[in-house]
N, C-alpha and C positions, 0 to 999 in steps of 0.2 A: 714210403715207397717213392724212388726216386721218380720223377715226371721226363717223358719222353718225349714228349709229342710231338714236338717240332726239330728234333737234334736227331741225327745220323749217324752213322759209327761214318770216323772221318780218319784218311790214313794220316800216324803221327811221325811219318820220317823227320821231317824238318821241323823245327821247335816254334819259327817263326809262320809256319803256315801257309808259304810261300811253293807256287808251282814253278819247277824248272824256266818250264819254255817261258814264263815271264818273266821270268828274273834274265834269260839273255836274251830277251826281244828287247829289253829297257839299255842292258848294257851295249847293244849292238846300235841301236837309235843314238844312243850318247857316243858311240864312239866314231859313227860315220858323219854328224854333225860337227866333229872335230876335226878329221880329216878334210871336208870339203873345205872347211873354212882356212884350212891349211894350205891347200892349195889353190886356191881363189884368196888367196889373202895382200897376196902381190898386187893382184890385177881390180881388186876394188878400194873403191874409195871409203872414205872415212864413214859415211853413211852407209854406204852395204855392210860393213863390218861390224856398227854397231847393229845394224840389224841383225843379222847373224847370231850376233852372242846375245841379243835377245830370245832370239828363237832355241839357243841352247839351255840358255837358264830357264824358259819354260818348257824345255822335255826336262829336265834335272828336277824340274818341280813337280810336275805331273810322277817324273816315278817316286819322285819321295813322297808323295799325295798317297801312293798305291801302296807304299812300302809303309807307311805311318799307320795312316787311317783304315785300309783296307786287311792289309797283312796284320799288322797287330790285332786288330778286332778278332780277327778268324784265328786266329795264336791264343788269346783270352778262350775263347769259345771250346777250344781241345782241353784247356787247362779245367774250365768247368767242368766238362764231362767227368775227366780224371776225377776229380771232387768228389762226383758224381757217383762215383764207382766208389770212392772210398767210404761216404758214409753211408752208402747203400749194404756196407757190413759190419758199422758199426753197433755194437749192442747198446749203447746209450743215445740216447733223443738228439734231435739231429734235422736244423732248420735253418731254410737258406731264403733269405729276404733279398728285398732290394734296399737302400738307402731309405726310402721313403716307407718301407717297412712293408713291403708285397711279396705275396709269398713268389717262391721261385721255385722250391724243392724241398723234401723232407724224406726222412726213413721210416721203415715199420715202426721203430723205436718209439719213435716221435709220436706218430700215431697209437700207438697202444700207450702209449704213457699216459696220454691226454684222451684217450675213450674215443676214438673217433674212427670212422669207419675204415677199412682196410684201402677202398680206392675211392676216388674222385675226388677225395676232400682235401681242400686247399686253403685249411684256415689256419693262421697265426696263432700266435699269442694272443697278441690285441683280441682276436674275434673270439677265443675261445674261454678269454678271463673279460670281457665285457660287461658283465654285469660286477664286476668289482672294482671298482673306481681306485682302492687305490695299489691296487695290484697293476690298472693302465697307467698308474702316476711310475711305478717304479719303474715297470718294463719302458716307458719312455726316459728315463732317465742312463735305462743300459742300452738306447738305439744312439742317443746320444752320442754319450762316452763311445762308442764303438765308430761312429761316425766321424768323431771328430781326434777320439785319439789315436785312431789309426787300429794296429795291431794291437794296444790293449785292451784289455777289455775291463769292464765292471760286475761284481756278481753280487746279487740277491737271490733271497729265501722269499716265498712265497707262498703260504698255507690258502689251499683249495676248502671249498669248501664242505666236500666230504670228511675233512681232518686229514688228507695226505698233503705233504710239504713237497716241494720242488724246488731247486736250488739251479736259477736260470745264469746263464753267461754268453756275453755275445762281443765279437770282434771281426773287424774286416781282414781283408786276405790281401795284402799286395799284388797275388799277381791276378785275383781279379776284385780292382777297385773299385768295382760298382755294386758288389755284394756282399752284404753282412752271413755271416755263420752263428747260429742259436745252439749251444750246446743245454741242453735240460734233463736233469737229473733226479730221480724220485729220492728225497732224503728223511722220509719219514722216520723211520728206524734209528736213524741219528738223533734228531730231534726229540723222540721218545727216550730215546738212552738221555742225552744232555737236561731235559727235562727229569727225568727220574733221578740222576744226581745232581740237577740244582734240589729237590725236594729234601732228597736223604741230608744235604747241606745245611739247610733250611732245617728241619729236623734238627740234625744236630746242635746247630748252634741255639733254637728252640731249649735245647733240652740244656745243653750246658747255660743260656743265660737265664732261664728260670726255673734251675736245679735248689733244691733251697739248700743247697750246700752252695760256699764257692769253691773256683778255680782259678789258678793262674800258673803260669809259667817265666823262667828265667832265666836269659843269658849263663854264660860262664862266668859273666861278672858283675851279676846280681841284679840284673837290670831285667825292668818288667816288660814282658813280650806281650802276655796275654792277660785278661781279667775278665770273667765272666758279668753279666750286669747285676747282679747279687751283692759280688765281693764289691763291685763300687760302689752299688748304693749303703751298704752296712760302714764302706769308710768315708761316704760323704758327695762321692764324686762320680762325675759321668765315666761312661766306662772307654771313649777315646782317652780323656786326661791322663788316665793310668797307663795303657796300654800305647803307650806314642815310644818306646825304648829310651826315655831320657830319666824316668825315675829309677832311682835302688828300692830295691825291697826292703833295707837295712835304712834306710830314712823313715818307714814307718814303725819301726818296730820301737818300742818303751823299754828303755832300760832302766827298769825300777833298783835293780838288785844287780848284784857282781855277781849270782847264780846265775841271771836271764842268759839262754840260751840266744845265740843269733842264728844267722842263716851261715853265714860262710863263717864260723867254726866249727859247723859239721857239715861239711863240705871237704873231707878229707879226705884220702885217696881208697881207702878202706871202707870207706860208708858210702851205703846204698840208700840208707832208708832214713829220716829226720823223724819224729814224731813229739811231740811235746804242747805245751800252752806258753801262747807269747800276749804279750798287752801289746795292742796297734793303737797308733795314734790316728783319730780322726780326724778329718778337716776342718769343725769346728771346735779340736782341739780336747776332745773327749776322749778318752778310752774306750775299748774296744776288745777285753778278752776272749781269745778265740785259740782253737784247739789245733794243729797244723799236722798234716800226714803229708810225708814231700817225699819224691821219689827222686834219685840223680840220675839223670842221663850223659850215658856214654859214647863214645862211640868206639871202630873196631878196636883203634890203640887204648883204649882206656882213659883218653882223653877226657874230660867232664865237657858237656855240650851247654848242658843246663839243669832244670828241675820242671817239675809237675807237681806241683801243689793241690789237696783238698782241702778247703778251709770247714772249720765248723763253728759257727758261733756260740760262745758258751756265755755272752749276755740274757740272753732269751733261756737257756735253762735254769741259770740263777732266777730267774722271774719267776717261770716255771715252779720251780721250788718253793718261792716265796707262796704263790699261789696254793699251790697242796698243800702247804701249813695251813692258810687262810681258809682253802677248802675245808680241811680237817676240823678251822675252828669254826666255820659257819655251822659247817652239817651237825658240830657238837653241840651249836646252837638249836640249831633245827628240830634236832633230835628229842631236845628235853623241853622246846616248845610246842612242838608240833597239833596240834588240836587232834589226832587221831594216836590212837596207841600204837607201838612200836614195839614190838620185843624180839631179842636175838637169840635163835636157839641152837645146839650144838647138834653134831649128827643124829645123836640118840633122841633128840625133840625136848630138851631140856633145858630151861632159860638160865640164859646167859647174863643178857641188860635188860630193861626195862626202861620205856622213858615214864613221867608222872604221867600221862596222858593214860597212858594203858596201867598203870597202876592206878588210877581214880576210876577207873573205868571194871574192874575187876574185884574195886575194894581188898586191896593187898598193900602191904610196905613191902620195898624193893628185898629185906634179909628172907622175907616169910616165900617171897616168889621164886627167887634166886636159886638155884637146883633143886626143882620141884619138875615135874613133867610138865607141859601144856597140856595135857590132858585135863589135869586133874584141877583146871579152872573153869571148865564145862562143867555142865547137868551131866550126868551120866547116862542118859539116854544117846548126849550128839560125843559120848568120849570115842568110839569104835569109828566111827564118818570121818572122827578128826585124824585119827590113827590113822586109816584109808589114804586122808591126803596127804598125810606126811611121809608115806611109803611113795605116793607115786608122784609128790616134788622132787625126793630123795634119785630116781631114773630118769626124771626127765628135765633140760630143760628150760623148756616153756613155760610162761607163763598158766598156771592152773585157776580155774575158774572158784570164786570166792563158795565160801563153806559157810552158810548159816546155823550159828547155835546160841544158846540160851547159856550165859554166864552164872557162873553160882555165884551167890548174894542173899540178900533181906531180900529184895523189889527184883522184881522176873525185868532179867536185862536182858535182849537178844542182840548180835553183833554179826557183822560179814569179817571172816579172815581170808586174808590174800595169803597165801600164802608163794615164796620163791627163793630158789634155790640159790645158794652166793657159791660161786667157784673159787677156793681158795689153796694156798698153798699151805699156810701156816697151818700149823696143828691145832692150834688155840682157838682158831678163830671160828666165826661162827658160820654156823653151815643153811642154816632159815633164815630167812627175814620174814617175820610174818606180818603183817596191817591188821591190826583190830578197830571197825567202822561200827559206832552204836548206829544201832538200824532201831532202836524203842520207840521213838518217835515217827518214824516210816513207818515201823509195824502199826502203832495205834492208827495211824494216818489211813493206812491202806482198809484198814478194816475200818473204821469209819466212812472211808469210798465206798466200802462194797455192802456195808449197811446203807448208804443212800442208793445206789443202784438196785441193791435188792427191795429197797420201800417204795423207787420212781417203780419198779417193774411190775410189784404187786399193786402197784397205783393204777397203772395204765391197762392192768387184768383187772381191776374193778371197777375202772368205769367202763371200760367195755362190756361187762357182767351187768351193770349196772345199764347201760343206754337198752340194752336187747330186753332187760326186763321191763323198762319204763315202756316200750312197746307194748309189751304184754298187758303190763297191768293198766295202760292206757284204757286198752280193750275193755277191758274186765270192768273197770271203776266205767266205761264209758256204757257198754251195755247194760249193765244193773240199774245207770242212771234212766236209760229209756224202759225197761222192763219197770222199774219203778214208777212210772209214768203212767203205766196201764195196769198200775193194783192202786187200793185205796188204803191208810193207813191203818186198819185193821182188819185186812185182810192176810191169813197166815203167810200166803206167798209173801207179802211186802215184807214181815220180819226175817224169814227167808234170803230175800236179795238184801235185804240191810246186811246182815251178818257176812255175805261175801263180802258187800261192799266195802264195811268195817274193817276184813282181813284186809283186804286189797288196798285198802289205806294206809293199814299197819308196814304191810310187805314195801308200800311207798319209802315210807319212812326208813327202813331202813335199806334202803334204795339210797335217798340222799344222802345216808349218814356214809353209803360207799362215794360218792358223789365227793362228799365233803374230805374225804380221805385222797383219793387221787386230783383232787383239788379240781376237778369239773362240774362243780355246783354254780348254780347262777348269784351273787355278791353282788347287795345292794351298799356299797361304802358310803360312808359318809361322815364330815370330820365330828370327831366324840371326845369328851373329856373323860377318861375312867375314872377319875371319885365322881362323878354321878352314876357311871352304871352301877359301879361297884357300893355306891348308900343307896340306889334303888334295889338293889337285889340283895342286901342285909337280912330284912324279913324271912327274904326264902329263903336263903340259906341256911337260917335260925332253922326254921321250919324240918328242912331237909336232912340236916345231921345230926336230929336230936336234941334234947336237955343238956344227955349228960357229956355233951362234945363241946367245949369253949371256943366261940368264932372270937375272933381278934382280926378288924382292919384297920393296918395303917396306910395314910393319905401323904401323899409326900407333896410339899407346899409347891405351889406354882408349877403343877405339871403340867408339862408338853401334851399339847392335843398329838391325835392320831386320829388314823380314816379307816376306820373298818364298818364290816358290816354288823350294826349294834344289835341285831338278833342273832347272829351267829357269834358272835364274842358272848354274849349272854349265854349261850351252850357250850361254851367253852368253860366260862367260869365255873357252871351247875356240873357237868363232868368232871370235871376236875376236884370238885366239893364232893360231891356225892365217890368219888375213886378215893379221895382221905378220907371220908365215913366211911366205907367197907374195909382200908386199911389196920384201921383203930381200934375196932371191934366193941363198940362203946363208949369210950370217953376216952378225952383226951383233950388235943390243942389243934384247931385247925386258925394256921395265920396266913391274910393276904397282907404282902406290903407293895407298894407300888412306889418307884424313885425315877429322877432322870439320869441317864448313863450316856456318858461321850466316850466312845472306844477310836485312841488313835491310832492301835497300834495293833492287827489284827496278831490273834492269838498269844499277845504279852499278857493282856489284863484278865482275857477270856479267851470261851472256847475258839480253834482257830478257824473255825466255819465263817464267823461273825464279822465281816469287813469293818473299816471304821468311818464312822459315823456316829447320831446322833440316837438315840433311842431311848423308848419309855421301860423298864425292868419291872414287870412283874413275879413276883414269887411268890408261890403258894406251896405252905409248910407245915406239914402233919406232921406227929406222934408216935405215928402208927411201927408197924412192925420191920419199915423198910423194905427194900426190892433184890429178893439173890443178884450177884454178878453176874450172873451166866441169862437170868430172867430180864434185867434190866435195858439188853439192848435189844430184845425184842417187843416192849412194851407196845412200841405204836403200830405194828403189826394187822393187818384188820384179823377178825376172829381166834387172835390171841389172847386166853385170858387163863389166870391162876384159879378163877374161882371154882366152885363145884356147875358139877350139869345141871342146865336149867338157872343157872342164878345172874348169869349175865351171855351175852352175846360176842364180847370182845371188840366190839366196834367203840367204844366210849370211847377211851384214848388216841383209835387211830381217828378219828372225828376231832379229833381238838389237833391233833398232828396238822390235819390235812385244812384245816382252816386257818391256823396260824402259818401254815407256809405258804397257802392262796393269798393273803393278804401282805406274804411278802416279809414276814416275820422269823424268827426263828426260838424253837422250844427243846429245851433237854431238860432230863431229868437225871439227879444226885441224890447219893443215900448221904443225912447228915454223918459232918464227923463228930462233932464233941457230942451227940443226944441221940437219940434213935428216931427212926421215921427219914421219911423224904422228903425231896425240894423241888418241885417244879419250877424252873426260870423261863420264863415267855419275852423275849426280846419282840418290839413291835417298834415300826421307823416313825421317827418323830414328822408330823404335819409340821410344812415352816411357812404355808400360804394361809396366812390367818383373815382372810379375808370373806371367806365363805362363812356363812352362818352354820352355828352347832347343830341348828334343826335338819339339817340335811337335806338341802335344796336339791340334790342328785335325785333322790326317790322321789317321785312324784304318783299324789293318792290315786287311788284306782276310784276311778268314779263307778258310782252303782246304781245299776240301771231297774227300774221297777218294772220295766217293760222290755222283754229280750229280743223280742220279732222285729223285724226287718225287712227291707227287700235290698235286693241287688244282683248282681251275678259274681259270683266265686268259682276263681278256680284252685282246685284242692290239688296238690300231690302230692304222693304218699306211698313207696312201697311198699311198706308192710298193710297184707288188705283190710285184716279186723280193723286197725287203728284207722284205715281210710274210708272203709263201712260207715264205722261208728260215727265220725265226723262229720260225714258226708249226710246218714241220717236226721243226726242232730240239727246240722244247720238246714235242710229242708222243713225240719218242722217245725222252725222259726221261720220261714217263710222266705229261703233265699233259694234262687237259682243254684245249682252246683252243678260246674263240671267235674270231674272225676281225671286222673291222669297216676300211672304208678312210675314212672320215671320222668327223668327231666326230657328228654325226647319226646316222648308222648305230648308228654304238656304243652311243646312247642308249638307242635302238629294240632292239637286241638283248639289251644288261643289263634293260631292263625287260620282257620276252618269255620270257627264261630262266626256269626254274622255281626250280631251286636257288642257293645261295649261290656268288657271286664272291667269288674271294680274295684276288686281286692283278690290277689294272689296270695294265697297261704300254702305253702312249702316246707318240706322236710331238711334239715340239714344236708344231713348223711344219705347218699343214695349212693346205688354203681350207674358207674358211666360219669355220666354229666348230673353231681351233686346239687344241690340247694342255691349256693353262690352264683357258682357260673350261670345256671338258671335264673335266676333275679337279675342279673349284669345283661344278659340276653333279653331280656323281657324288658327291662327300663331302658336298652337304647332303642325301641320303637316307640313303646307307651314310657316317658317319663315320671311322667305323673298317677302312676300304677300304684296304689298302696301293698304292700306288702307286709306278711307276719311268717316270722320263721318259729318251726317248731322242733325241740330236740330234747333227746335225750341227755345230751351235755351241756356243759354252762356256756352262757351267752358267750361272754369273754372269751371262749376257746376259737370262736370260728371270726368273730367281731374283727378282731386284731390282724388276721392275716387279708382280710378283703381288702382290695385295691380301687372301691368306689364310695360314695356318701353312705353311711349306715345312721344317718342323725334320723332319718324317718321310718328308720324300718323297726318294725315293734316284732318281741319275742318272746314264745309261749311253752313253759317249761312241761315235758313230760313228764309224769303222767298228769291230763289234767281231765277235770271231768266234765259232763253235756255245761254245766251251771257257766265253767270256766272259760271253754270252747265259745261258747255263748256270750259271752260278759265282754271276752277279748275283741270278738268281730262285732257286734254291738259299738263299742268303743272308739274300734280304728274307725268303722265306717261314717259313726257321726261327727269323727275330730272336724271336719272341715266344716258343718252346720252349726 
């Protein structure tokens, strides 16, 4: 909006701006000055005359003062109006400064170009691109040039910083000198254009220099215009060098042969089109065969202009070539090495090839395999499953998920086939590929996982079976012990409670022997040399299998100690003896031999459970009748047994299992092959700290007290209540204090409620809530010096190894134990310290 506010609509008769009656009040002033001096010119002297024409030349000054400075000004002032009026309709932006760059004037243009309000505002450029420093460098550079070159002006491009462009111009006006004119222009849409064809530019030349073809082009007289950066890097050279119009095309070409085709002898007025293979010369003087499609360009008269050239390098497909032979002879390699079978079959599912992999594998020669069906190398139970996928490779395809079947042969072989479909043209060729993987060793593998899994499960079901009965029968052995107390030995009640007691001993025993199976028995180790266990127990083993049975032990020289529990290896050996006498049925051969075995190499020399290491081999080797296939992997099973009802329990074998794997060993059993009967193998880690004494410094004797009574205060806890009754009565009648607590809570509450000193804490393992441990851990950080005895149904070792405090003083009492043993134990701890 043009600015008014001080300017008048002012009448434009006269161009100089000039009022009449001035202009002849001046000339009248000037011309009556001239006459007087004309007629007084006579009659005055030299001095009045020059005074005179002094006085004339200042009115001549005075009105040229008025005519200059006054009149012109006011003449400039009508000319800016005019301006004023013109860009007040101009549709482009539209700004009128001063020299020093103030505003003066502008149009709506201007204003709505630049966002700014419709009236009162009076900002520049400068003020309205100020925050862009160098948007104020250029617009000073065009106040400049307009400044100084007059009527020309200078134009820049200026991106705002919404993303619209402006393309500013500015020049002064001659006929008024004092003010610059701002023309500005929105040029986004230009810029958007010239931006999108520099891209597509870009672009293209993108695509033609790293086409993996080349390209080039050529004068009329063979000279090169253009070359893609392809075509020069393939002949050696940057891609200006070629492309500068001073090379021929016909300087790189090879003329091997008086055949070789050039460029300009098919360049004839009749051809359009070149196509052929030329040898180029490279710039390290190599060849370069390459395959050329050239197009000739015309123009209206049929004049030739140039060409258009696509190059194709036919170096890299000779490689190419070479490569697919070599391919061909790898994969032929491959093929008849490959460690897995291979075989190729026709639509109908009919072999084709075979490599030796899959022929070893199926036990077939390549003539016997060779148009036979795949089928008919299966069991005939997996032939219909295999047929199944050979229909739905045949539709689809994807890859189809592997087909387990069982191979015919002597030895049961099971295998995974992949099978996949090959897309071909040829008639001949084959339409399967199938992968044959021997999975025999995974299957046995897997099913020996899932025998150990199945024997850790029923392990962990029978000590659990096993800890809930040691409660019971705690009870039971514990109250018959006090009921016993108050009959006399030949009173009938007494033989009465004997005879429970008796069972309840029995029911112990084989309590442990579950104990000893899920390997939660309590294990006194200690290092042992086996030819002494095994010449101390000669005797009974005589004993135990009879006359008409032959024992035979062999000793194998300088054997390696081992650490076990030498009562419980001794029920190892006698199980195991006494399992080859019921096998024998009479007589026969029962042999132990003992050796030392170093396995370096797990499952090369042995079974593959067995890491490598150091170990003592025991085998024990009957006669007998041997173990069915189907019977023998369940042998160590607990209450699995072949014999008739009533003649055994089925615990014997899993009792030797579950103690050679507590100690860390490992046992399998084989049915002989050259002889009849079985082989027990007992793998046991060799001792290498020879430093401890044989006698077995670990155990220490249970001292035996002639006198059980006592005093002290005990605190008992115990959730189960008969077992905490029983206990609780027991040590009262040896003469102790006893608190009572059935969880670890309680007990807390009660030791901290007591008044006087606790002397000995006896606790249960296993409790809910807050167990045995945590309870001892709580109770020794106030009283440290608290003796404690843990009691449980599981072996020491189970709970020992996971505590995260000293257990070197804590003493532990296995269930079920009876009044004698309850007694013997607190007795014991309480006097360690007197």
């Amino acid at each position: 909006m043009v600015d008014r506010k001080t300017r008048q609509p002012r009448n434009r008769r006269f161009s100089v701006g000039l009022d009449a009656r001035q202009l002849a009040a001046a000339f009248f002033l000037v011309a009556a000055l001239i006459v007087v001096s004309a007629l007084l010119g006579q009659e005055l002297g030299p001095l009045n005359i020059i005074i005179l024409s002094a006085m004339v030349v200042v009115a001549m000054g005075l009105g040229l003062w008025y005519l200059i400075f006054h009149g012109l000004r006011r003449a400039a002032s009508g000319n800016l109006e005019l301006l004023l009026e013109v860009i007040s309709t101009s549709p482009e932006g539209r700004l009128i400064t001063t020299k020093d760059g103030l505003f003066v004037a502008s149009n709506r243009a201007y204003l709505k170009l630049l966002g700014l309000p419709a009236r009162g505002s009076r900002k520049t450029l400068n003020d309205v691109l100020s925050d862009d420093p160098e948007a104020i460098r250029q617009i000073g550079q065009i106040l400049k040039a307009a400044v100084y070159d007059r009527s020309s002006g200078l134009r820049t491009d200026i991106q705002m910083k919404g993303g619209r462009w402006l393309s500013i111009l500015a020049h002064s006006i001659e006929a008024i000198p004092e003010n610059i004119i701002w023309y500005v222009t929105e040029t986004t849409r230009q810029h958007r254009q010239e931006e999108d064809e520099r891209i597509e530019r870009e672009k293209l030349s993108e695509y033609f220099n790293n086409a993996p073809v080349g390209f080039y082009s050529l004068d009329a007289e063979g000279k090169i215009l253009f070359v893609n950066r392809i075509f020069a890097e393939w002949l050696g050279y940057h891609q200006d060098e070629l492309a500068n119009d001073v090379m021929n095309f016909s300087d790189l070409i090879v003329q091997n042969s008086d055949g070789q085709l050039t460029f300009m002898e098919d360049l004839t007025e009749a051809g359009q089109l070149f196509e052929g293979e030329v040898d180029l010369l490279r710039r390290d003087s190599t060849i370069l065969p390459v395959h050329i499609t050239q197009t000739i360009v015309r123009d209206d008269a049929g004049n030739i202009l140039g060409s258009r050239s696509v190059v194709r390098e036919l170096l890299q497909e000779q490689e190419w070539r070479e490569r697919v032979a070599s391919a061909e002879l790898h994969f032929r390699r491959f093929f008849e090495a490959a460690p897995i079978g291979i075989v190729l079959l026709d639509i109908e599912g009919v072999v084709i090839e075979g490599n030796p992999a899959f022929r070893v594998l199926t036990e077939t020669v390549l003539n016997s395999a060779v148009g036979s069906h795949v089928t008919e190398l299966v069991q005939f139970e997996d032939q219909p499953h295999l047929q199944h996928k050979l229909d739905a490779a045949s539709v689809s395809s994807s890859a189809s998920t592997p087909i387990e079947v069982k191979l015919k042969g002597g030895a049961e072989r099971a295998a995974n086939l992949y099978i996949s479909a090959i897309a071909s043209s040829e008639e001949n060729a084959g339409r399967f590929l199938v992968h044959v993987v021997d999975t025999s060793i995974q299957r046995n593998l897997e099913v020996q996982f899932a025998q150990s899994q199945k024997m850790q499960a029923v392990g962990q079901l029978a000590g659990g079976i096993a800890h809930d009965f040691n409660n019971l029968l705690t009870a039971m052995i514990g109250f018959c012990d006090l009921l016993m107390l108050k009959h006399q030995v030949g009173d009938p009640s007494y033989s009465d409670i004997n005879q429970i007691k008796q069972n309840a001993n029995r029911a112990a025993g084989l309590v442990r022997q579950l104990l000893a199976f899920s390997r939660q028995q309590t294990l006194r180790p200690e290092v042992t040399d086996l030819t002494d266990v095994l010449a101390e127990l000669s005797n009974l083993l005589r004993r135990l299998i009879g006359e008409t049975i032959q024992l035979k032990i062999t000793h194998a020289r300088d054997l390696w100690l081992v650490k076990v529990d030498r009562g419980q290896f001794e029920q190892v050996i006698i199980n195991l003896a006494v399992n080859g006498r019921d096998a024998m049925s009479g007589d026969g051969n029962l042999t132990f031999e003992t050796e030392n075995l170093t396995i370096t190499e797990r499952g090369k020399e042995h079974h593959e459970l067995i890491p490598p290491g150091d170990y003592i081999l025991v085998k024990v080797a009957d006669t007998g009748t041997g173990i069915p296939d189907d019977v023998i992997e369940k042998i160590f099973e607990p209450f699995f047994t072949t014999k008739k009802v009533g003649e055994g329990t089925g615990l014997g074998l899993s009792t030797v299992y579950g103690i050679i794997k507590q100690t860390g060993g490992f046992i399998f059993a084989e049915n002989n092959k050259e002889k009849p009967g079985t082989t027990f193998l007992l793998f046991l880690p060799r001792y290498v700290d020879t430093s401890e004494a044989l006698s077995g410094e670990d155990t220490q004797p249970l001292q035996v007290h002639r006198d059980l009574t006592g005093t002290g205060t005990i605190l008992l806890v115990e959730d189960e209540d008969p077992v905490r009754l029983f206990a609780a009565r027991a040590l009262q009648n040896k003469g102790y204090d006893v608190l009572q607590a059935d969880c670890g809570e309680t007990a807390l509450e009660v030791a901290a409620e007591h008044d006087g000193e606790i002397d000995l804490l006896i606790t249960d393992v296993v409790m809910p809530n807050m167990d045995g441990p945590t309870l001892v851990k709580n109770v020794l950080a106030k009283e440290p010096d608290m003796k404690v005895i843990f009691v449980s149904g599981y072996a020491e070792d189970a709970f020992r190894k996971d505590l995260d405090y000293d257990v070197s003083k804590i003493d532990f009492l296995p269930k079920p134990f009876s009044l004698k043993e309850i007694a013997n134990k607190v007795k014991e701890v309480m006097s360690r310290d007197q």
